[in-house]
N, C-alpha and C positions, 0 to 999 in steps of 0.2 A: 564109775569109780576111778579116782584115779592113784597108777602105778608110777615107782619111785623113778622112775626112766622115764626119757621126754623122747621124739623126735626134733632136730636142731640142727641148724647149718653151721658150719665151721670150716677154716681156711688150711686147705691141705698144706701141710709145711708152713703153719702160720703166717704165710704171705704169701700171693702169687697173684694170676692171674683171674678173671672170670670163671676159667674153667678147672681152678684149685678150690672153689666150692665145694662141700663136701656134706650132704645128710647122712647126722650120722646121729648115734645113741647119745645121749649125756643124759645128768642124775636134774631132778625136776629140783628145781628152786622152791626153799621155803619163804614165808615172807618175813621178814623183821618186824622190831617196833615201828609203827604207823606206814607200813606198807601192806599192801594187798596181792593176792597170786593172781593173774588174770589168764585164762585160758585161752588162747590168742587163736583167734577167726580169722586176722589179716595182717598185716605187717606192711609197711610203707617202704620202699625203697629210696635211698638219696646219697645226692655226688659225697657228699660226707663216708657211706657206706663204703664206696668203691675208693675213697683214702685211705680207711679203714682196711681193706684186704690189701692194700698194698703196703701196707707198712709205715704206712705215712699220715695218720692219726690215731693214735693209741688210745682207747677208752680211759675216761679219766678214773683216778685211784676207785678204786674199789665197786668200780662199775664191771658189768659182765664183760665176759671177753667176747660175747655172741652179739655179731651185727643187728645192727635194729635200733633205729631209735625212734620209734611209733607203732604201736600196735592198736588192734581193737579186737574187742571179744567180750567175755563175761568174767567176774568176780567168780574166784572158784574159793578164795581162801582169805583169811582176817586174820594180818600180825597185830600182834598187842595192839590196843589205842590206836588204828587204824580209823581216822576219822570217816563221816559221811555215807560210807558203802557199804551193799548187803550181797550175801552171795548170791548171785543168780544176774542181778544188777547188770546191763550192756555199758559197758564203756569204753573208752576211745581216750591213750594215753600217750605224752610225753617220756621219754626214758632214756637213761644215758646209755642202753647195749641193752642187749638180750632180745628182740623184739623176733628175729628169724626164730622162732622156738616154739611149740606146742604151748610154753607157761614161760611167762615171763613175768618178775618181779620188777614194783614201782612205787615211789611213793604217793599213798594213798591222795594226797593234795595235788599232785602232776595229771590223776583223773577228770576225765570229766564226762557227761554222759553223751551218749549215742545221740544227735538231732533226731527229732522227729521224721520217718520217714527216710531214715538212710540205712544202709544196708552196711555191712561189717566192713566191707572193702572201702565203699566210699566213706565214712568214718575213719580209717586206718590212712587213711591220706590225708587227712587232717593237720592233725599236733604240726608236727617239724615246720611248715609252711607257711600255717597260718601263726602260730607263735613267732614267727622269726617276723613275719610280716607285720602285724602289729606291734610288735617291739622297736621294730626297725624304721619303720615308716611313719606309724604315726603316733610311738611316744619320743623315740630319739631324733627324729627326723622331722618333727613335730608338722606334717602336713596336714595345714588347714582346707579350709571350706575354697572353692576359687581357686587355689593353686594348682601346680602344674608338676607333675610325677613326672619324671624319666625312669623308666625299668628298664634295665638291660635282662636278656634272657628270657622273653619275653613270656613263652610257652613252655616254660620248666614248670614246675610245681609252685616253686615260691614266684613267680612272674605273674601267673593265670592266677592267683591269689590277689598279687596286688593290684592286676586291671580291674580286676574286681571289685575288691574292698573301695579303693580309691573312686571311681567312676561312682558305687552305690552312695559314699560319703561327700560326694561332690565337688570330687578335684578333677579337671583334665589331666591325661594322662597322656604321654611320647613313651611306642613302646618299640624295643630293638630285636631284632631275632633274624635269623639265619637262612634265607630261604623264602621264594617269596612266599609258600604253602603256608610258610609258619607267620609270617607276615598277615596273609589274610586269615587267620587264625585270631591274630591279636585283636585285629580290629573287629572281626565277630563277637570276638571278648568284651569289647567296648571302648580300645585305643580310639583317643580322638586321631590320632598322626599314630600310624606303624611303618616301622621303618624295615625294609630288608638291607640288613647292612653288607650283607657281598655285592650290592651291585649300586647304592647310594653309599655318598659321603654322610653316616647321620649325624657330625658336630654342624654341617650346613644345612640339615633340616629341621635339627634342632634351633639353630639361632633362629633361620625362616620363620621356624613358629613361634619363638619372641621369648624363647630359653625354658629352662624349668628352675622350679623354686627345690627342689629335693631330687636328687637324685641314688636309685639303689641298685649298687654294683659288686658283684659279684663275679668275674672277670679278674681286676687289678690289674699289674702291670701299666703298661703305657696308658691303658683307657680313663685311667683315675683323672690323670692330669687333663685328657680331654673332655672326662666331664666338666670339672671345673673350669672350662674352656665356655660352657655353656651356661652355666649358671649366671641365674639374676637376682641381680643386691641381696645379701643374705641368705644368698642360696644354701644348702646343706647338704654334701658329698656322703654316704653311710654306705660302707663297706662291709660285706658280712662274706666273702671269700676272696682269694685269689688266682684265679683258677688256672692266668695266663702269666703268674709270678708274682713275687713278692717284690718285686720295686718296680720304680718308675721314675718317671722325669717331671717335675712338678715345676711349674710356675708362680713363686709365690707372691710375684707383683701383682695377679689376678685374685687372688686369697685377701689381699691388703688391700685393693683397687677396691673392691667390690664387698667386701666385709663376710666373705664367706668362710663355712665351716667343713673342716674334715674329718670324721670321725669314725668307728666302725662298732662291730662288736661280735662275740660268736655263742651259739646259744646252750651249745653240750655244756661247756667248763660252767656254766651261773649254777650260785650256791640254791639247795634246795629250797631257802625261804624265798630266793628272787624269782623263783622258776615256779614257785605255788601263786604268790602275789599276781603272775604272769596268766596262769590259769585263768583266777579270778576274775582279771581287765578281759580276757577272750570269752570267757563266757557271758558276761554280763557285755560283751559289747558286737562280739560277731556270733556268738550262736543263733538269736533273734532272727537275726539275717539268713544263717542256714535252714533255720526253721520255718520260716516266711519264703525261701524258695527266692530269695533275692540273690541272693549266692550261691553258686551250686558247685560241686566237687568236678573237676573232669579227668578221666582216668584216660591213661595210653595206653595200657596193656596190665595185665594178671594174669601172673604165671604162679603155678603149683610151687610149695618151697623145696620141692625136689628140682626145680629148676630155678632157683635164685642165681647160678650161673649164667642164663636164657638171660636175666635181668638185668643183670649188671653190662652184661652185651648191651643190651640196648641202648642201655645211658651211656654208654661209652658212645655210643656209635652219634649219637644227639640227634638221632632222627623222628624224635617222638615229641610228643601236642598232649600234656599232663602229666599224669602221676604216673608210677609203675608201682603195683603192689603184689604182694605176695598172697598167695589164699593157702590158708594153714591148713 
């Protein structure tokens, strides 16, 4: 049965550190019109989060104040005209906040269901990654059949998504990361060329390899420009963080040389009909694949949400090979 009090993480003095985490009581979320209550089995953790407790990305208007934006679990409840779902129903959602919590609310169309054969955690690592990935990659970024991916970040969440997606749909893929452990990570992932970039130049192993047609960077700063450094004719630059700053040094006699694109996007602020449409192209085009065991989730660590402090460590620290998720 469930009580008007949730268990929920929350930012001691609304900003701080990792270890300003704080489980504490709050009042359980009712659901609106066409949203559903999901009782949350897991919850994803992401660099967006730890911007988030630092005061340096504010959940958008009328979104929760409670970090999270991926959960999985079960349908506990039906707002009004809540399409598709019944209570009991496993799903695995998209959502602007709330996700660190016992119940969190979502719009019922941001659902979608549990693959066959996956367990609430590896579900809950889902939404944020593979949404940003196929958005990012292969509708903005439009990478064909034959072409050639560069992923920076290679063994983050959204990195090990895209060696993936990309390699199963038939693109070579150049993948960047830190270390060479993480390096031979990528390529077990399925990088045709992994690069450790502490100890190679990788704009010279990229050209070696005869460039890439798309490149996904989440980095910025100075690296933008040296993607573009590497692209071939009509390449396409897609941007979806900053991690090393918001500017750069751009060349754009190679922009005009080579008839390339620079572009980005970020995926919290898209309105709820762009972010359901979104759903829709994921389900109908990567669940198949999670379900067929062509694709497969890979997690770095699960920690209790009594210790989402523990987690946010970690990602800071960037010494992890996947996901980090929370088990509610």
């Amino acid at each position: 049965m469930m009580t008007s009090e949730m268990n929920a993480v929350e930012v001691e003095g609304a900003k701080g550190p990792a270890a300003a985490l704080r489980l504490v009581s709050r009042p359980r979320p009712s659901p609106g019109p066409g949203e559903i209550l999901i009782r949350v089995r897991a919850a994803g953790v992401n660099h967006a989060d730890l911007l988030q407790r630092r005061g340096a990305y504010p959940p958008p208007p009328g979104a929760s104040d409670i970090l999270g934006m991926e959960a999985a679990g079960e349908v506990a409840e039906l707002g009004h005209g809540a399409p598709r779902w019944k209570v009991g129903d496993r799903v695995t959602a998209l959502m602007a906040g709330g996700g660190y919590a016992e119940y969190a609310t979502v719009d019922a169309r941001h659902a979608l269901p549990i693959p066959e054969g996956l367990d609430f955690v590896q579900a809950a690592s889902l939404p944020e990654a593979v949404f940003t990935v196929w958005s990012n990659v292969f509708e903005i970024g439009a990478l064909k059949y034959g072409e050639t991916l560069l992923a920076h970040g290679a063994t983050s969440g959204i990195g090990i998504t895209a060696i993936q997606l990309a390699k199963i749909l038939g693109a070579r893929v150049i993948a960047t990361s830190r270390g060479e452990h993480k390096a031979a990570r990528a390529k077990a992932l399925g990088a045709d060329l992994s690069i450790d970039s502490t100890t190679q130049d990788w704009t010279e192993a990229v050209r070696a390899f005869g460039g890439a047609d798309v490149a996904l960077d989440m980095v910025g700063g100075e690296q933008v420009g040296k993607d573009l450094s590497v692209m071939k004719p009509f390449g396409r630059v897609v941007m979806i963080a900053y991690l090393a700053g918001a500017r750069g040094e751009i060349d754009f006699s190679a922009v005009l040389r080579r008839r390339l694109i620079l572009t980005g996007s970020t995926l919290r602020g898209r309105d709820a009909d762009e972010k359901a449409r979104l759903a829709v192209a994921v389900e109908a085009k990567v669940w198949p694949l999670l379900e067929s065991g062509a694709f497969k989730p890979v997690l770095a660590a699960v920690f209790p949400l009594a210790e989402a402090g523990r987690a946010h460590g970690l990602l800071e620290r960037g010494d992890h090979v996947g996901k980090v998720v929370l088990a509610v």
